[in-house]
N, C-alpha and C positions, 0 to 999 in steps of 0.2 A: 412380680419382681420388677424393680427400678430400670437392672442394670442388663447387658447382655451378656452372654457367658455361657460359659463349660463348667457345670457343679458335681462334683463328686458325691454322691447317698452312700457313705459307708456302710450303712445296716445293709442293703440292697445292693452292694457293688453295681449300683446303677452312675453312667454319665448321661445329666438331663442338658442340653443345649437349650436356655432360655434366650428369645428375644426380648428386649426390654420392654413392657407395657402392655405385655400378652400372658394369658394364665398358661403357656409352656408346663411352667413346673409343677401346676395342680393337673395337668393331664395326663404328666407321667408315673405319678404316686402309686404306687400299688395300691391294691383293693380298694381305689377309689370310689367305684360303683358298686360293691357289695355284692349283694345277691344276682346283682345282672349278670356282672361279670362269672361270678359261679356256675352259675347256669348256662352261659354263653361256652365259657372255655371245659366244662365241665361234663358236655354231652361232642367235645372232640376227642378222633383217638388217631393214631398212625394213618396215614396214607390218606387223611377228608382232605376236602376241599373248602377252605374258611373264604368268604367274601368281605370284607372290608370297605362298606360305602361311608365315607364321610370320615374319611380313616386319620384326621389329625396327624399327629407326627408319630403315630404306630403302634399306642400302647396295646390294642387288643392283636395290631398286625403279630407283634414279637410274641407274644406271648402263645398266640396261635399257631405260627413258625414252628415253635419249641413244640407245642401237643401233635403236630401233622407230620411231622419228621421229613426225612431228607423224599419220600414218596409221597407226602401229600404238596399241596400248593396251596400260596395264600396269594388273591388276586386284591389290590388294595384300589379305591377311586377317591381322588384327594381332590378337589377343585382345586387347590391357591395352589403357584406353581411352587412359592416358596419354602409351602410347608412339606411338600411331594420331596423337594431337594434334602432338607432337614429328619424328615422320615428315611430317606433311604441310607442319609448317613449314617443316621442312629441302626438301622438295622443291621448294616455292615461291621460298623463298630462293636453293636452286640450279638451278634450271630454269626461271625465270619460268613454272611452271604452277599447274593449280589442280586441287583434289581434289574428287571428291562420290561422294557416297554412294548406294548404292543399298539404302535401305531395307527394301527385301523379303528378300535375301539377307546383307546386313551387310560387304557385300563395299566396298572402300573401289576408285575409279575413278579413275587419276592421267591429266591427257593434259597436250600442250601446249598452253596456253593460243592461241587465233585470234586473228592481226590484223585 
């Protein structure tokens, strides 16, 4: 996409936050990857532990969130600081959770937020 923005995916009650001139909105699309992502999200269950390298703005983060539940953990590593800031919103936004950081490692820490 051209422009920058907040787009609403009706079918998906997804919001995808594009930068302008970056494929943002092709890395949020569901079942983009197929069979990878099948297999990827499809041997998680409650309480695993997903790792996340190379984690873009979080599609496999949230969705692995969702399969680990409020006892598992999803640890994400993003090089660009940008997209690590845009990931975390998106996750908060779509998961009521919060992210932190673990300093020593650089490793970024997504859970569900406790009631």
């Amino acid at each position: 996409m051209l422009f920058s923005g907040i787009y609403l995916v009706t079918p998906h009650k997804m919001l995808i936050y594009e930068r302008g001139g970056t494929d943002d909105f092709n890395d949020a699309l569901p079942k983009r990857e197929g069979d990878a992502e099948d297999l990827t999200l499809n041997s998680l269950k409650p309480g695993d532990v997903f790792i996340d390298v190379g984690a873009n703005i979080g599609h496999y983060t949230i969705l692995a969130s969702k399969l680990v539940g409020a006892n598992g953990k999803v640890f994400v590593v993003e090089h660009i600081p940008q997209t690590m800031e845009i990931l975390k919103i998106k996750f908060v936004t779509e998961r009521g959770a919060q992210c932190n950081i673990d300093r020593k490692s650089g490793v970024e820490y997504c859970r569900k937020a406790e009631n």
